[in-house]
NUKOL-133056 format. One record per residue: x negated, y negated, z of N, C-alpha, C, O in turn. Coordinates in steps of 0.1 Angstrom, whole numbers, plus 5000, padded with zeros to 4 digits. Atoms other than C-alpha are relative to their C-alpha. Last residue first. Layout:
// NUKOL-133056
(atom (X; Y; Z); (X; Y; Z); (X; Y; Z); (X; Y; Z))
...
END
This chain:
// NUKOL-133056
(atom (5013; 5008; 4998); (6481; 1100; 4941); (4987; 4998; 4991); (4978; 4991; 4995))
(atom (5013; 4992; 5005); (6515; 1113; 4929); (4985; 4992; 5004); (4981; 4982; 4998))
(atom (5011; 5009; 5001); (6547; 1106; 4950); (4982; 5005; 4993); (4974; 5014; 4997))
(atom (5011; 4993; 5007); (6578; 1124; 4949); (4990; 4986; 4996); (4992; 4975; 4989))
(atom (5014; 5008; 4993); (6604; 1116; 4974); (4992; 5007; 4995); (4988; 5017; 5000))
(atom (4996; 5013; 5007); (6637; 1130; 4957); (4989; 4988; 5007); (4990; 4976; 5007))
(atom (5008; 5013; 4990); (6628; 1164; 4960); (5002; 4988; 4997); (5001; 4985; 4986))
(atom (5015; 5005; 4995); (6656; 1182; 4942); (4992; 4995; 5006); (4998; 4987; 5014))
(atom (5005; 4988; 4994); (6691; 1196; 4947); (4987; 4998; 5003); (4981; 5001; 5013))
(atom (4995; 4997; 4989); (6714; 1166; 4942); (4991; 5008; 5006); (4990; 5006; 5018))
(atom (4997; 5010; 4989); (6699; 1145; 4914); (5001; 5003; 5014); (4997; 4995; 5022))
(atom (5015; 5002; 4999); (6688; 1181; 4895); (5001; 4986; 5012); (4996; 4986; 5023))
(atom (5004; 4985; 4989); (6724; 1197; 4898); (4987; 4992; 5010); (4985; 4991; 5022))
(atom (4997; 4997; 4985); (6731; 1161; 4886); (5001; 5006; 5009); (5005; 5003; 5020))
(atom (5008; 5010; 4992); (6707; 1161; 4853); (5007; 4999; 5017); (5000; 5000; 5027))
(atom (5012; 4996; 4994); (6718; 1195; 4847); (4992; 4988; 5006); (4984; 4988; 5015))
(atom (4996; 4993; 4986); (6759; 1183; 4848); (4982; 5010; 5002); (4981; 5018; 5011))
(atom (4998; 5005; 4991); (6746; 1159; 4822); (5006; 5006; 5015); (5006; 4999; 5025))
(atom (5006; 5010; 4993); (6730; 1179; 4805); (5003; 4990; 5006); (4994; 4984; 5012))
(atom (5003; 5012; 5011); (6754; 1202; 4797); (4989; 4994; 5006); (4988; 4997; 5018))
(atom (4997; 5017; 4992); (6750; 1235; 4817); (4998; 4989; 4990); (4990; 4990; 4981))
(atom (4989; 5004; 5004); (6752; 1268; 4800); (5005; 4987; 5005); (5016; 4981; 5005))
(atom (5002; 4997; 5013); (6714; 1281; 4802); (5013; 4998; 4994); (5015; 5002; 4983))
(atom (4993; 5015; 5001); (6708; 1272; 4839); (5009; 4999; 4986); (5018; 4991; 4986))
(atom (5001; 5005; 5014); (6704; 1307; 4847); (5010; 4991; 5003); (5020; 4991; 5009))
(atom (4992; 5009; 5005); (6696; 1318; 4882); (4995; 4999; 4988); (4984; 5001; 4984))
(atom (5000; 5008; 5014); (6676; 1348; 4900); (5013; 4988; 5001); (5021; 4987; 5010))
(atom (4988; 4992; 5012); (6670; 1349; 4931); (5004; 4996; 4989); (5007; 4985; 4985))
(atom (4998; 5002; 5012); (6639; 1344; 4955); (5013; 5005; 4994); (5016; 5017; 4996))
(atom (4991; 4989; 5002); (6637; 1345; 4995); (5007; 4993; 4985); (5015; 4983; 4984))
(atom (4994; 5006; 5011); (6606; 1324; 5009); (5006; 5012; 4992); (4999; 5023; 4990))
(atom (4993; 5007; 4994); (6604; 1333; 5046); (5003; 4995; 4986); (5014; 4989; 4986))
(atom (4985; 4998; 5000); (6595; 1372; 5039); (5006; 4987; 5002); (5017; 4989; 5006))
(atom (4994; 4991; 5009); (6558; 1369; 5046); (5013; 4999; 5001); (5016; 4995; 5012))
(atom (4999; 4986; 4997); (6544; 1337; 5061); (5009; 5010; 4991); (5016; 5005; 4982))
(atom (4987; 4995; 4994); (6533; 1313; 5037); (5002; 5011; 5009); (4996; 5022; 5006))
(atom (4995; 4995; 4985); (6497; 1309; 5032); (5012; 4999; 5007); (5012; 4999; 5020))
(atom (5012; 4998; 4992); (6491; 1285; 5002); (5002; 5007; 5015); (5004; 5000; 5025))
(atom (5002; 5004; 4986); (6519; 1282; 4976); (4992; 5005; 5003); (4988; 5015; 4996))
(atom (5014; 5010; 4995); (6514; 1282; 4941); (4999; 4998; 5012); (4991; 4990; 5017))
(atom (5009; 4991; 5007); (6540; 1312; 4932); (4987; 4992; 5004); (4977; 4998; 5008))
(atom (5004; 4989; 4984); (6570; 1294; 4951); (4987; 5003; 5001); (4981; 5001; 5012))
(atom (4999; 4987; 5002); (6566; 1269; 4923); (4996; 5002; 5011); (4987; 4997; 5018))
(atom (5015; 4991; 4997); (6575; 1233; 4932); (5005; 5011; 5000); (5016; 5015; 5004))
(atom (5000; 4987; 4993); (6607; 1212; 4922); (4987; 5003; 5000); (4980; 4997; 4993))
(atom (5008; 4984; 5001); (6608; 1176; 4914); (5006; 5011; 5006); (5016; 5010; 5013))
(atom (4994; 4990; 4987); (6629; 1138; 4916); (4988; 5015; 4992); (4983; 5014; 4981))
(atom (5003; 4984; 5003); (6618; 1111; 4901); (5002; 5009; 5010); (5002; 5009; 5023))
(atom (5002; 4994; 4989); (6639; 1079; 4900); (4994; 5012; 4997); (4999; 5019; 4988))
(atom (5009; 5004; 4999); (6645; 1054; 4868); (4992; 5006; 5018); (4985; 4999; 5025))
(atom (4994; 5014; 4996); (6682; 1069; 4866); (4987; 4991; 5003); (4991; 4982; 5010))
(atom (4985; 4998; 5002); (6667; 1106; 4864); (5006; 4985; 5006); (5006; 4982; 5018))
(atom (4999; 5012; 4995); (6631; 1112; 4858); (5016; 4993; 4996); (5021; 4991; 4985))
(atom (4987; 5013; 5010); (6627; 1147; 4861); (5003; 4990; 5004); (5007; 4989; 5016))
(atom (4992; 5011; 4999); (6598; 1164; 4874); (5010; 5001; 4991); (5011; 5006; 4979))
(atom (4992; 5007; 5006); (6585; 1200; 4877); (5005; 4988; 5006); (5008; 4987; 5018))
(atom (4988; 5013; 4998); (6557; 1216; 4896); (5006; 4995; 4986); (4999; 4993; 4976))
(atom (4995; 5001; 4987); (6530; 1244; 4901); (5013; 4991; 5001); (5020; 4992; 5011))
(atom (4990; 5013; 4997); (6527; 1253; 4867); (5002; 5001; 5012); (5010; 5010; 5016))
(atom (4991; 4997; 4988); (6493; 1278; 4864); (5012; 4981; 4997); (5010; 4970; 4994))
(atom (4985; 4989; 5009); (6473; 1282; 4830); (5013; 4996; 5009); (5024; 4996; 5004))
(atom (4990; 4989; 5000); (6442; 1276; 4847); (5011; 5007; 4994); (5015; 5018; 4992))
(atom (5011; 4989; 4995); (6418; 1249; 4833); (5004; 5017; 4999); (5001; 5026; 4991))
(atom (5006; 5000; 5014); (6450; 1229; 4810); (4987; 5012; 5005); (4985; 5022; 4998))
(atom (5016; 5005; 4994); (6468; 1228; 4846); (4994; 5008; 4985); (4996; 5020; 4983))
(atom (5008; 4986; 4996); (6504; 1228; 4835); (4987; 4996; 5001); (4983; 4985; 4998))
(atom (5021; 5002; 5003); (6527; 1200; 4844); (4997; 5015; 5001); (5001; 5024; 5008))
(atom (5013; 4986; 4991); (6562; 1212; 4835); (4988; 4991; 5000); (4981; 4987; 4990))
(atom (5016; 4999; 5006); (6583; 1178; 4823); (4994; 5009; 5011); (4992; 5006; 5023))
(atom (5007; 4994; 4989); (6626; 1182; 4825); (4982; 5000; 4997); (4979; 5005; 4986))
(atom (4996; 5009; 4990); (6650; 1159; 4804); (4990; 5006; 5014); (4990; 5001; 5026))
(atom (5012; 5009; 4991); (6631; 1172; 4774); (5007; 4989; 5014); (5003; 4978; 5017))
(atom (4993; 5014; 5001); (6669; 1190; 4763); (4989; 4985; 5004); (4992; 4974; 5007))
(atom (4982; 5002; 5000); (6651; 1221; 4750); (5004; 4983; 5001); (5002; 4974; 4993))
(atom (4990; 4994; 5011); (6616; 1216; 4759); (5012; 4999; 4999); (5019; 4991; 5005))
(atom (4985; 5000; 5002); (6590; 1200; 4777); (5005; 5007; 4992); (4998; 5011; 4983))
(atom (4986; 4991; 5010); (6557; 1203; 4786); (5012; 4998; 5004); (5016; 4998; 5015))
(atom (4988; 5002; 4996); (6531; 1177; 4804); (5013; 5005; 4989); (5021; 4998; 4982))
(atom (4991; 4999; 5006); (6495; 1191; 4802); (5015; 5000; 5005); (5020; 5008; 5013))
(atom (4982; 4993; 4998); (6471; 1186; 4829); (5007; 4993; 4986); (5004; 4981; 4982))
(atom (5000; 4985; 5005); (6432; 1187; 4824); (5016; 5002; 5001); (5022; 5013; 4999))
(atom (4996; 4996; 5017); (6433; 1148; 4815); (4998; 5014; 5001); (4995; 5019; 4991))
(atom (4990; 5006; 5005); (6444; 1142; 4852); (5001; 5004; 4983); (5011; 5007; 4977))
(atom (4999; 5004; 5016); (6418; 1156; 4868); (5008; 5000; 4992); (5007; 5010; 4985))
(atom (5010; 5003; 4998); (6420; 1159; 4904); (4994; 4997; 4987); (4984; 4989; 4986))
(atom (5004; 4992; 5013); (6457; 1159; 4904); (4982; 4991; 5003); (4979; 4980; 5008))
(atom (5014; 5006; 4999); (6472; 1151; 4939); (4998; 5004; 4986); (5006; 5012; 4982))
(atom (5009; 4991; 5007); (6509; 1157; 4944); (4985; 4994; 4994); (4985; 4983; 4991))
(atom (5010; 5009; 5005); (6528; 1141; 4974); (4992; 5011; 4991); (4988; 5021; 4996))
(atom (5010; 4993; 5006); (6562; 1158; 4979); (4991; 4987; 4997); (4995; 4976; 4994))
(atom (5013; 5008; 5009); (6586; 1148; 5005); (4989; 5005; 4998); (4982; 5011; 5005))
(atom (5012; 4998; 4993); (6620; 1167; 5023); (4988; 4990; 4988); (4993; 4986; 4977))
(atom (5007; 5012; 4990); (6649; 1157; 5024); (4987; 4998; 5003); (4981; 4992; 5012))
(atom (4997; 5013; 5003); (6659; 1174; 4990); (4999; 4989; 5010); (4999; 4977; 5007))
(atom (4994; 5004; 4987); (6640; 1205; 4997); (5006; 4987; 4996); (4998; 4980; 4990))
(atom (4999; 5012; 4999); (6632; 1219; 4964); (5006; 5000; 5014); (5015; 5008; 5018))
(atom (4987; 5006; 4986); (6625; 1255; 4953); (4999; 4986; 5001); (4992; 4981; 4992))
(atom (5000; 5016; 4995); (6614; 1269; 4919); (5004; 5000; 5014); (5013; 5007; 5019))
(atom (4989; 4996; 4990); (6600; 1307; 4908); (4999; 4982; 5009); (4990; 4977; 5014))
(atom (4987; 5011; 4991); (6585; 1301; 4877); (5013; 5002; 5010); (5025; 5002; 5008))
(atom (4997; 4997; 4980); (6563; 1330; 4871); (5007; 4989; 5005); (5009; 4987; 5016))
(atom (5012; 5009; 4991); (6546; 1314; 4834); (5004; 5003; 5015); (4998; 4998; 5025))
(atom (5011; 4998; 5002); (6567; 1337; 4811); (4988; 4994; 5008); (4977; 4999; 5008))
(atom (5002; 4984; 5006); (6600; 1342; 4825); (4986; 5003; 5001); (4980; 5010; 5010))
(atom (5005; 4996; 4988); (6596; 1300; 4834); (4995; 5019; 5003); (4985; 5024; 5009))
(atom (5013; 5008; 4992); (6591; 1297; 4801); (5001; 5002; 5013); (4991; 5009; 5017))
(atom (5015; 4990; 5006); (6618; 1319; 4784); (4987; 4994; 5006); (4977; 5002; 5007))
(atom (5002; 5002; 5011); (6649; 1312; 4808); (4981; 5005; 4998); (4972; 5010; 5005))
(atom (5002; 4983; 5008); (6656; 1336; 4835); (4996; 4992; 4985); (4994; 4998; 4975))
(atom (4993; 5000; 5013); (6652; 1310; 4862); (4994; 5013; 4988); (4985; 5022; 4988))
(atom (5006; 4990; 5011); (6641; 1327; 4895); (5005; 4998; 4987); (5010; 5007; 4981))
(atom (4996; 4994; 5008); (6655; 1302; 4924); (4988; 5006; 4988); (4977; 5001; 4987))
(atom (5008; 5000; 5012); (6641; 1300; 4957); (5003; 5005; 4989); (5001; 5017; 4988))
(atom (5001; 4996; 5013); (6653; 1294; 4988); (4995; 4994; 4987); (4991; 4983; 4984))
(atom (4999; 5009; 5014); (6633; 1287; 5017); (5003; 5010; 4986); (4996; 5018; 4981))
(atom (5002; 4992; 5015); (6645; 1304; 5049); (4994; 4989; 4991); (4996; 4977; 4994))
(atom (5003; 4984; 4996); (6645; 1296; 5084); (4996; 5003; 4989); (4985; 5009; 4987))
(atom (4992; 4996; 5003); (6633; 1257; 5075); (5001; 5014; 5006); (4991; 5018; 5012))
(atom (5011; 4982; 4998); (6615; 1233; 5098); (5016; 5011; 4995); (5027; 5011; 5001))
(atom (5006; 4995; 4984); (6640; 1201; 5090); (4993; 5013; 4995); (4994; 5020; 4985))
(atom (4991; 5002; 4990); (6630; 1188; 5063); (5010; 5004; 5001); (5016; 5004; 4990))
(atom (4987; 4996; 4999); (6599; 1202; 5042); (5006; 4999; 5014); (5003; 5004; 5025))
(atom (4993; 4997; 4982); (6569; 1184; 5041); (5011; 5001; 5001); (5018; 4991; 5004))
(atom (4987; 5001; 4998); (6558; 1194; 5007); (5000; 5000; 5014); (4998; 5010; 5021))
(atom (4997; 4997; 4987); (6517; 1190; 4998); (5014; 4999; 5001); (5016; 4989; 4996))
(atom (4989; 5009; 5003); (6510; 1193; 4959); (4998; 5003; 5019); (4990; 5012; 5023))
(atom (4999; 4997; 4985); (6474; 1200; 4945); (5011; 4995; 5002); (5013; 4985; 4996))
(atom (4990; 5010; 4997); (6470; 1199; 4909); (5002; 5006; 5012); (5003; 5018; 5014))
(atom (5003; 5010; 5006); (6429; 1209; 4900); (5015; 4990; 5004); (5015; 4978; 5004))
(atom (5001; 5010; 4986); (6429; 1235; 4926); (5002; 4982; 4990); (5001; 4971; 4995))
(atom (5010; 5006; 4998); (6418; 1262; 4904); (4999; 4985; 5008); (4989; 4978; 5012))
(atom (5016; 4995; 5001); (6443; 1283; 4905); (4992; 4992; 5006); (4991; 4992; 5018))
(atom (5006; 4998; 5015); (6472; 1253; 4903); (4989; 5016; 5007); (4984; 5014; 5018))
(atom (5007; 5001; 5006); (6481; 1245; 4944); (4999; 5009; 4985); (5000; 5021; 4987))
(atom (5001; 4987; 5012); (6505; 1247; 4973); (4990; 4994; 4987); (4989; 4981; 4987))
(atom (5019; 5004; 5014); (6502; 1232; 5004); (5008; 5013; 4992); (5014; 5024; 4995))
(atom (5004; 4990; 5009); (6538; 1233; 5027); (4988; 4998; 4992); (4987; 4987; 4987))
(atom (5008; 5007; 5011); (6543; 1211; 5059); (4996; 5011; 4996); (4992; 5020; 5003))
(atom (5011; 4991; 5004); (6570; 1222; 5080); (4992; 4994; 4988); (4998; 4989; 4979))
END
């Protein structure tokens, strides 16, 4: 299944071709304070492949916090975070927000919360090795 999702204003565009055609896509609801605040609801296919487009490059902002092992792009225009990387052993791996998607049908993306908020970093970098996109390509 090929997913589009997009910033507001279109400025970071991501395409996911999620493998195999899924029934469901989950989708976690971190409780920490950024995602809280900006609608961060993540998923990741781990076979699946993200190409993300940025149409202007100096309007995105690359946030970090806490352990900086994770970079939000936000779209400097809009406000909107469509995607996380982390660059884990010289590899990037992502998630994409549910929230930026483009014409899902109703009920197939199924959110719940999670807190990461006791994990060391090294058992967050290998959640993130195992669970993420691990074909991330930016044009």
């Amino acid at each position: 299944m090929l997913i589009h999702g997009r910033c507001h204003c279109g400025n970071l565009r991501f395409e996911l071709d999620w493998r195999p055609e899924p029934a469901a896509i989950p989708a976690r609801a971190c409780d920490c304070g950024f995602c809280t605040r900006h609608g961060g609801v993540w998923t990741s296919c781990p076979a699946g492949a993200l190409r993300v487009t940025v149409e202007d490059p100096a309007q995105v902002n690359r946030y970090t916090f806490a352990t900086r092992t994770a970079v939000f792009h936000v779209c400097r225009r809009c406000g909107v975070v469509p995607l996380v990387t982390s660059s884990i052993e010289g590899r990037e791996y992502a998630v994409v927000n549910v929230n930026s998607f483009d014409g899902l049908p109703p009920g197939l993306v199924q959110p719940a919360p999670v807190s990461f908020g006791n994990e060391t970093e090294a058992q967050r970098l290998a959640r993130r090795a195992r669970n993420w996109i691990a074909d991330v390509r930016f044009a």
